[in-house]
N, C-alpha and C positions, 0 to 999 in steps of 0.2 A: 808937609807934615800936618798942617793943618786939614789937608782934607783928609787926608786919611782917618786922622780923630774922628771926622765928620761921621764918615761912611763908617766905623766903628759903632759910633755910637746909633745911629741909623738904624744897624743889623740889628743891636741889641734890644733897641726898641720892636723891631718888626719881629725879633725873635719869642719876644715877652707879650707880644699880640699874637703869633701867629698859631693855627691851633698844632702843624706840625712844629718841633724850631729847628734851626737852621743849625747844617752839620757845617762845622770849617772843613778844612782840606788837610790838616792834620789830624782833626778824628778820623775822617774818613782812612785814611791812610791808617790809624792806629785800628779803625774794625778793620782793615781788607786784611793787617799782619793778625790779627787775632784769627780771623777766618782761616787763613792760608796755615796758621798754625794749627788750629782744630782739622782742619783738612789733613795736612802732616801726620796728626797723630792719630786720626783714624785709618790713613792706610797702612802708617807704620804698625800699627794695631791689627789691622789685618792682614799685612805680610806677615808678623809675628805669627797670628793665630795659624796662619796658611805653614809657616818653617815649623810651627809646632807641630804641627798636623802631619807634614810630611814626617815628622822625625819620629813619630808615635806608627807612622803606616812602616816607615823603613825596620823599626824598632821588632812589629808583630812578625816581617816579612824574614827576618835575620832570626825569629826566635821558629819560626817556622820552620825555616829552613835548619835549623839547627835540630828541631824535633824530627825532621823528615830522616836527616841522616844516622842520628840515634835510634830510630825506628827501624831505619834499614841494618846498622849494625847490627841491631837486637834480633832481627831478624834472620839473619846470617848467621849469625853464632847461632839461635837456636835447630838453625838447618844445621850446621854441624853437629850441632851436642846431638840433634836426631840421627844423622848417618852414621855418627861414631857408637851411639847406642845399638842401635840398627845391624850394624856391620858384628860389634862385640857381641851380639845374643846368637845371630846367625855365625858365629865361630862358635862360641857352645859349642852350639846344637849340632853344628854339623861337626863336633867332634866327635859326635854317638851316634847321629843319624846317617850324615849324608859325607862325601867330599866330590870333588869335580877335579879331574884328572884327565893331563892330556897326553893322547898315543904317539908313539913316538917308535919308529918302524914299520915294516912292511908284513909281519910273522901274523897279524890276524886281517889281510885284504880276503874280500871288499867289506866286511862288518865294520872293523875300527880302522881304519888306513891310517896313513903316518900324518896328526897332525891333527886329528880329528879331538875333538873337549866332549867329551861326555859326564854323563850325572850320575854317580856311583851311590848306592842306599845300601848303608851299614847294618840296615836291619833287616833286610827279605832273607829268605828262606834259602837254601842253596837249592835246587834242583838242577836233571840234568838239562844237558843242552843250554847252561844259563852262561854268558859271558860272565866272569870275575873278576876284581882285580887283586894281582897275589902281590905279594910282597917279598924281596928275596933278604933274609936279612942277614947275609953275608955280606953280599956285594952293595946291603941299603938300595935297591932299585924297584919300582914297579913297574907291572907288565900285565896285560891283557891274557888270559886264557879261558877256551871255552870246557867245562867242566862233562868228562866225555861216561867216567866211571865213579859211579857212587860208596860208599864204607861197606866192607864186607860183599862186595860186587866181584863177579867174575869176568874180565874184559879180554876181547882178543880179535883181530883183522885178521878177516879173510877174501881175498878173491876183492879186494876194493871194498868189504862190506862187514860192517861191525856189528859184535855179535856181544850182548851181556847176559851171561847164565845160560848163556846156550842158544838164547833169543835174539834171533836177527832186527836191530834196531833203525828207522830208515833216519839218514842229516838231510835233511829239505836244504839245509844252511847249505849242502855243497853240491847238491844235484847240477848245476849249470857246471859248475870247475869238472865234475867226474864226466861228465859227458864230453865236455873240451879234452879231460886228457884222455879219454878213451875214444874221442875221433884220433888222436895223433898218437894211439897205443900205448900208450901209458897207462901207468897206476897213480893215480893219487896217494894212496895211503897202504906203505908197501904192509906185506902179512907180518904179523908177531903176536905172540904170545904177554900174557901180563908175567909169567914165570921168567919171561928172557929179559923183560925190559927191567924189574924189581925183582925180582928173585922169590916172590911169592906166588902164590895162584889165587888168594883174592885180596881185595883194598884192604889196608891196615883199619882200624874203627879210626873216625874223626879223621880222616883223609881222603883226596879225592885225586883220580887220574883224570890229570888236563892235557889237552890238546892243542895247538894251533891251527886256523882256518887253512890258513899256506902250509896244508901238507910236507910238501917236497922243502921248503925252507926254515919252518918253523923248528925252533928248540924250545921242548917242551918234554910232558912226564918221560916219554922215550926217552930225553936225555939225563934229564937227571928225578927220575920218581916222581911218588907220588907228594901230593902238595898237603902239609897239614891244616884245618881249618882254620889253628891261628894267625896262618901267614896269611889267610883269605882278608881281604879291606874289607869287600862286599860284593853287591850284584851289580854289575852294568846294566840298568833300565833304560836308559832314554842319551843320545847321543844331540848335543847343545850344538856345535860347531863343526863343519862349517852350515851358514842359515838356509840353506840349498838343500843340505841333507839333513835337517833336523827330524827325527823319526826317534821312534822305541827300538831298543834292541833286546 
């Protein structure tokens, strides 16, 4: 006991002399816990700063991506409202100008064959020799005819060979069919009078005698008269389908 005092009192003199003093082994231990705590709370401090940081990037990444898909919706919908707009104005129009209409039969081969979508214009002019599309509104059906006699026209087949007003007119349209049936002896387009088929001798005003391409199969003015303007849709211009045969007609 006594040395210990000794050696106590010893330190405290060499402590009180010395120019550093002397740390015991419980300061020491009380800096290394102060240290190890400031150590502590800087990384805790900087793991914090680091989970804040992540939480703020997750945060921008989430608001992001939330914009992205709002962007897209908005997008979309405005590509709809555009088509739907788009699609309404082109029905208008093509209520007065145009429609597209697909053939259906064999009565106008090889122009319109059965199946074929063409582009019909409400507003041209009728002339002849024009494909039309008529309308039959008893039975509600459309039908392809090529328009052969004009209003107040005198029409009549002879000899394979169509005559209006007395003038021999040539169909370029069926020159190959007339030569095919007249190698195998046939007529295409047998003889008749506009008196026999309508009971007149020339077209009513605002009426037109149609014809079918297929001669020998078609039903047309022959069978039942001539066609009034009103029933006319319009002019077959341009044949859409199939993309192989897309052409003007």
């Amino acid at each position: 006991m006594k040395k210990n005092e000794k050696r106590a009192r010893k330190r405290a003199r060499i402590s009180e002399t010395a120019e550093y003093p002397i740390i015991t082994t419980k300061e020491k231990k009380a800096k290394k816990r102060k240290r190890n705590l400031s150590k502590k709370k800087r990384i805790s401090s900087v793991e914090d700063s680091r989970h804040s940081t992540k939480q703020v990037v997750r945060r921008k990444r989430k608001k992001r991506k939330i914009g992205r898909k709002k962007k897209i919706k908005k997008t979309f919908f405005q590509l709809g409202a555009s088509l739907v707009l788009t699609a309404g104005v082109v029905y208008l129009i093509s209520l007065f100008t145009f429609t597209i209409h697909r053939t259906e039969g064999y009565m106008m081969n090889p122009a319109a064959a059965d199946g074929d979508v063409v582009f019909v214009n409400k507003r041209q002019a009728i002339r002849r020799f024009d494909l039309v599309l008529i309308k039959d509104e008893e039975e509600d059906t459309l039908s392809i005819r090529r328009v052969i006699g004009l209003p107040l026209e005198r029409v009549f087949y002879k000899n394979d060979e169509l005559f209006i007003n007395d003038v021999y007119q040539v169909e370029r349209f069926l020159e190959k069919k007339q030569y095919d049936s007249h190698q195998m002896g046939m007529i295409l387009t047998k003889d008749f009078t506009l008196s026999q088929v309508i009971g007149e001798e020339v077209i009513p005003k605002e009426e037109y005698f149609v014809l079918g391409d297929n001669r020998i199969y078609a039903r047309d003015s022959r069978d039942y008269g001539t066609v009034k303007k009103s029933q006319i849709v319009g002019v077959v211009k341009m044949r859409l389908f199939p993309f192989h045969k897309m052409s003007g007609l």
